[in-house]
N, C-alpha and C positions, 0 to 999 in steps of 0.2 A: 470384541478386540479391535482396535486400530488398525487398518491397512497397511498404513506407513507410522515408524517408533524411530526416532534417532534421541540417542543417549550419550552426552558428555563430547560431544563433538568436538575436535580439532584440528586446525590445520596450520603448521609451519612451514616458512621457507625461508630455510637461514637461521639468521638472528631474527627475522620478522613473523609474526604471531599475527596470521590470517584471521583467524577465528578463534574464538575462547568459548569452552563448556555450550557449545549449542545443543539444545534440547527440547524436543515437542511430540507428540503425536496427531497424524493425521487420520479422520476416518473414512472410511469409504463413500465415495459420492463426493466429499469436500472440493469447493474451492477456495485454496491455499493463496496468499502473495506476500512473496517477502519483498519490502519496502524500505528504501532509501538511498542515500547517496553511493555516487560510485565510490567505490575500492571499499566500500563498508561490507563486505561478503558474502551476500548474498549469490552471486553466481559460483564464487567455490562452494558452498553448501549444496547446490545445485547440483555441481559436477560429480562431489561426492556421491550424490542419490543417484546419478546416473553411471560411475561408477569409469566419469575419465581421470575422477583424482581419488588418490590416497588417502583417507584422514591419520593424521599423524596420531590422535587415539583417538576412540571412541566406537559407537557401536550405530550400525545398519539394519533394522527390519524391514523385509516387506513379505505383508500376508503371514506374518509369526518367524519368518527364517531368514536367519543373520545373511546378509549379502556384503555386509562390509568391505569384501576381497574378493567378490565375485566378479569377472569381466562382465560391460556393458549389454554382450549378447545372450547373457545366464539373466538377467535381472527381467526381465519383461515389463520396459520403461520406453517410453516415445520422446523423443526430443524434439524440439524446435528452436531454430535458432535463429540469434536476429539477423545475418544476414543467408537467410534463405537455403544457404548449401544445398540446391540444385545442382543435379547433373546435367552438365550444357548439352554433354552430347547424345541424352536420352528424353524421348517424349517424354510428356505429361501422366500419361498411364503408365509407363517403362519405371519412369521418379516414385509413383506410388509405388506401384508394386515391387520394386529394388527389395525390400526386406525381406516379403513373401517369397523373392525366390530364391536370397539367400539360404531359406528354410526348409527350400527344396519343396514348397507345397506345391499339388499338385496345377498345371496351365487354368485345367479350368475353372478350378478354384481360384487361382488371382485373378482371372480377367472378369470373375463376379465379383471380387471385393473390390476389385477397380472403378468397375463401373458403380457399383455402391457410395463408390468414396468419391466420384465425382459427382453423382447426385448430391449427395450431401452438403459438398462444398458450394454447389450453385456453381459448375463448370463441366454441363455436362458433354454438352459437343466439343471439348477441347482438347481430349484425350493426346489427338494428333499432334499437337502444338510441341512446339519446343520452347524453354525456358527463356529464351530471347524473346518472344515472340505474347510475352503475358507483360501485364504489369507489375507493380510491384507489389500491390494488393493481390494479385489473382497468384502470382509464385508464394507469397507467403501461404493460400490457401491450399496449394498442392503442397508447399513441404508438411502443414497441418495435417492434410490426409493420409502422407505418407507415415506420419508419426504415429496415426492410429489403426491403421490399417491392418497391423498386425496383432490388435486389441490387447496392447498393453494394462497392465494394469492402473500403474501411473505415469501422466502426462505431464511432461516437464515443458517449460516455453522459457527461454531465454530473451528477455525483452524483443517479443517477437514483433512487437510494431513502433519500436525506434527510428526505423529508416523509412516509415512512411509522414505520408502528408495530414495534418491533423485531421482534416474530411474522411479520410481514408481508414486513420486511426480508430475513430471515435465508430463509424460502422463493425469496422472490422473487429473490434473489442466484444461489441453486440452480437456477433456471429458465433466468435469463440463460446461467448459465454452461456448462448441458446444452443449451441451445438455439444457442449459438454453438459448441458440439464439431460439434453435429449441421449444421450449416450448414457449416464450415470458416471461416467470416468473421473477420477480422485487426479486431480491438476493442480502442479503448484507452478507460479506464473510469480518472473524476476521482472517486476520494473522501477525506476525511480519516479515518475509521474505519479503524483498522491491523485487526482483526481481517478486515472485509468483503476488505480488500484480502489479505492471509495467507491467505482460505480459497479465493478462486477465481482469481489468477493466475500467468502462467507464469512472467511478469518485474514487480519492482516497481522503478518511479523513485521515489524518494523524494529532495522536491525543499524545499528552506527557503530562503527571502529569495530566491525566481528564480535559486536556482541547483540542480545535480545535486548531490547530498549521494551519494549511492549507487545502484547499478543490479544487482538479483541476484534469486535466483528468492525465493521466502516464505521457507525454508529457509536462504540465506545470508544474507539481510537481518539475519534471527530470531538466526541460532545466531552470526552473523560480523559483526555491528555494525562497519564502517571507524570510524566519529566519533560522539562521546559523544551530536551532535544525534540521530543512525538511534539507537542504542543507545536511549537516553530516549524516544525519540516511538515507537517499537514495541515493544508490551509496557514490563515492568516490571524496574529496572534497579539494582543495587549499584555505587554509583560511590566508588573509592576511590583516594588521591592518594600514587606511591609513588615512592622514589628507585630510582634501578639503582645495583646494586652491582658487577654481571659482563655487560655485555652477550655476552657467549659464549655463557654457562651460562644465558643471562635470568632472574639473579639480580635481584630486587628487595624493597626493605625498605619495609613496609608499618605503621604506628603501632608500630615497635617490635617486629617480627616478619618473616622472611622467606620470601617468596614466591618460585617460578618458574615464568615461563612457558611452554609448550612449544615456543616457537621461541624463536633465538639474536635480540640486539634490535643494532643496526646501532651498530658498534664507539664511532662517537661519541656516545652517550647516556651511556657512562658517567658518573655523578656528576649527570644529570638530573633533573628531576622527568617525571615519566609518569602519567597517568591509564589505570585500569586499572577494569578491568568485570566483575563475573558476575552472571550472571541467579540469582533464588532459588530457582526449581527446580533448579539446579544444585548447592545447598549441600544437604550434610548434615551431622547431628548422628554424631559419631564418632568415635574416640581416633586419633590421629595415624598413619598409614600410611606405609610406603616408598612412594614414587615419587606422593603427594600432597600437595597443598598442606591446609595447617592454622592455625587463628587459635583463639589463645585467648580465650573470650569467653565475655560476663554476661548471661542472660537480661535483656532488661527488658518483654516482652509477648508474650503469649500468645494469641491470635485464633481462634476456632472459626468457622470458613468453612462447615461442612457436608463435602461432600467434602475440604476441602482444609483445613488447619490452618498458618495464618501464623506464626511467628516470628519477633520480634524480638531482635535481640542487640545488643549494644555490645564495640566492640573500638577501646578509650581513645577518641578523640573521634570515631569513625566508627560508625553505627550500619547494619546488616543485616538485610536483611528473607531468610529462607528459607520456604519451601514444601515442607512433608511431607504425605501422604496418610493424613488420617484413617484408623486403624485404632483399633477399639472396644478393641482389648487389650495399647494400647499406652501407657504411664505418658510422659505428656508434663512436661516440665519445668517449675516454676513460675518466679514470677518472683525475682530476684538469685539465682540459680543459676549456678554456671558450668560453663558448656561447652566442645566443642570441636567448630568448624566445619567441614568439611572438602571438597574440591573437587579435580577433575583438572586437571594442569599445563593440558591444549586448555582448559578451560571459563576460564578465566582468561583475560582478553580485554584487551591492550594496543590503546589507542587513539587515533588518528590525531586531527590538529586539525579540526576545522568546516571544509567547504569556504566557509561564509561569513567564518572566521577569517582564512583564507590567503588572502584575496583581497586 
């Protein structure tokens, strides 16, 4: 059975419609990220699972029993939030253990899960410190231990490394994420950075105008874009506008040129227009092949990345961006050259309307 079940989610305020029909389960152990632009709602969904907002309907599991309207201290849930909500005027050990002694548990019981939870964090002689006195890596690691301290059963983080610096980010992402293996703890983590979310979870929601846009691991997100919105907002994206000419064969004509997909496209597309996708690490430079997709096309820029070397082409009104990898003995094309692009039927990516469109 699922840890965590939310059913038919929603949230009003006003005339304005937060969230429409959210719905998922989560299982135990999982790490969760819901993904995307602000005001897209991902942190009221959030709120609702922690239980500082109302859902105007729908329904709350956790561990099989409805908490929907249960207060935040019934739910046995940990939050983190991105600006740190430390207590100024309590140590570092005082800020962890705050919840444990809300609970009334016994002195020498907290001051072992304290010390426990400063182990953990990698701040162990710090206990003493006050929250002016860390940085802003080392406070977000004490509100982390204070969130779990009281071994919730799920971990909520509210873009908890927004206000740090990206050195700071990119470790601290790695900590969270070795530290919740190492616990087992079921965590769902709000942020809009596609990469943060790409590197440490199992599943990504990926959510626009309060609605589920897509739900798959970094992997399918990344390489299997459903809608041009997931395509576009993770990573970097060639978007080009084609007819079908064979739904069978997934024949499609692309600015004057014919493309195929790797799968057959559903008999009544015939004669449609289709929006189709490839990533530009996916394109190469290369004379036309059996059993690949090819465009003929006119350099128009040439980018030196360092590792990585961008190209630009144009292919009549649609222009492409590819990614080759610097290599020092390699004669790169200048520009009004012409080329020829090249790509696998799979990389070729037919896509599905916005679940904001269809609504």
């Amino acid at each position: 059975m699922p840890l965590l079940e939310i059913e038919n989610l929603q949230k009003t305020f006003g005339a304005h419609t937060a969230l429409h029909h959210f719905a998922m389960q989560v299982e135990r152990g999982e790490f969760i990220t819901f993904l995307g632009p602000s005001g897209c709602g991902k942190t009221t969904v959030l709120r609702m699972i922690a239980g500082f907002e109302t859902p105007t309907r729908g329904t709350i599991r956790l561990a099989g029993r409805d908490v929907t309207h249960l207060r935040t201290r019934q739910r046995k849930v940990g939050m983190v939030f991105q600006s740190y909500a430390l207590f100024p005027n309590m140590t570092v050990a005082e800020n962890i253990g705050f919840g444990l002694k809300v609970l009334r548990r016994p002195q020498a019981e907290i001051r072992a899960r304290v010390d426990e939870m400063l182990a953990l964090i990698k701040l162990p002689t710090l206990g003493e410190r006050y929250p002016w006195q860390l940085s802003g890596g080392q406070q977000q690691r004490v509100a982390l231990a204070r969130a779990i301290a009281g071994k919730p059963q799920v971990l909520l983080l509210d873009e908890p490394l927004s206000a740090l610096d990206a050195k700071i980010r990119v470790s601290l992402r790695e900590d969270i994420r070795a530290l919740q293996r190492e616990l087992g703890i079921t965590s769902i983590f709000v942020t809009h950075d596609q990469e943060e979310a790409l590197s440490i979870s199992d599943r990504i929601v990926v959510m626009n105008e309060g609605r589920i846009e897509q739900v798959g691991t970094p992997s399918e997100i990344y390489n299997f874009p459903r809608t041009r919105f997931v395509a576009s907002f993770v990573g970097t994206l060639n978007v080009l506008a084609g007819q079908v000419l064979d739904p069978a064969t997934g024949r499609i004509a692309v600015e004057g040129q014919e493309l195929v997909t790797a799968h057959a496209l559903a008999s009544g597309d015939a004669g449609k227009k289709r929006l189709l996708a490839v990533r530009p690490e996916a394109i190469v430079l290369e004379a036309p092949a059996a059993g690949r997709n090819s465009l003929a096309a006119t350099v128009e820029e040439v980018s030196f990345l360092g590792s990585v070397v961008r190209i630009r082409a144009r292919v009549r009104d649609s222009v492409l961006s590819l990614d080759i990898f610097n290599d020092p003995n390699r004669r790169l094309p200048e520009r009004g050259q012409p080329v020829t692009l090249g790509f696998s039927h799979e990389n070729l990516l037919v896509l599905e309307e916005s679940a904001t469109a269809s609504s």
